[in-house]
C-alpha positions, 0 to 999 in steps of 0.5 A: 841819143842813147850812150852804147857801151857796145864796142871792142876791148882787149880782155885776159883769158882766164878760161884757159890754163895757157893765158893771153889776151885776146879781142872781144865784141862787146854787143847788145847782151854778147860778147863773142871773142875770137879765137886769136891770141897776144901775149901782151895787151898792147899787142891785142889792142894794136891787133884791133885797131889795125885789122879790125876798126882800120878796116872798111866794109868791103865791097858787095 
């Protein structure tokens, strides 16, 4: 089985003068963030583990 370093992370803005973490999907040669913003790492990753790994596939 091939290991896959795709996955979320919790990355700090240094694009931006304003800084802040913000949630990043690390994929296959992309990364797309998202265009929401915690002032603190541990806010970031509660953010994901919540409302993005917590949450199931909604129904077709």
């Amino acid at each position: 089985m091939k290991r896959s370093d795709n996955g979320w992370f919790a990355e700090w803005d240094r694009e931006t003068t304003n800084g802040g973490w913000r949630p990043v999907l690390q994929l296959d040669g992309h990364a797309p963030d998202f265009d929401i913003w915690f002032s603190t790492k541990q806010e970031c990753e509660d953010w994901i583990r919540e409302e993005v790994i917590g949450c199931g596939m909604l129904p077709e």
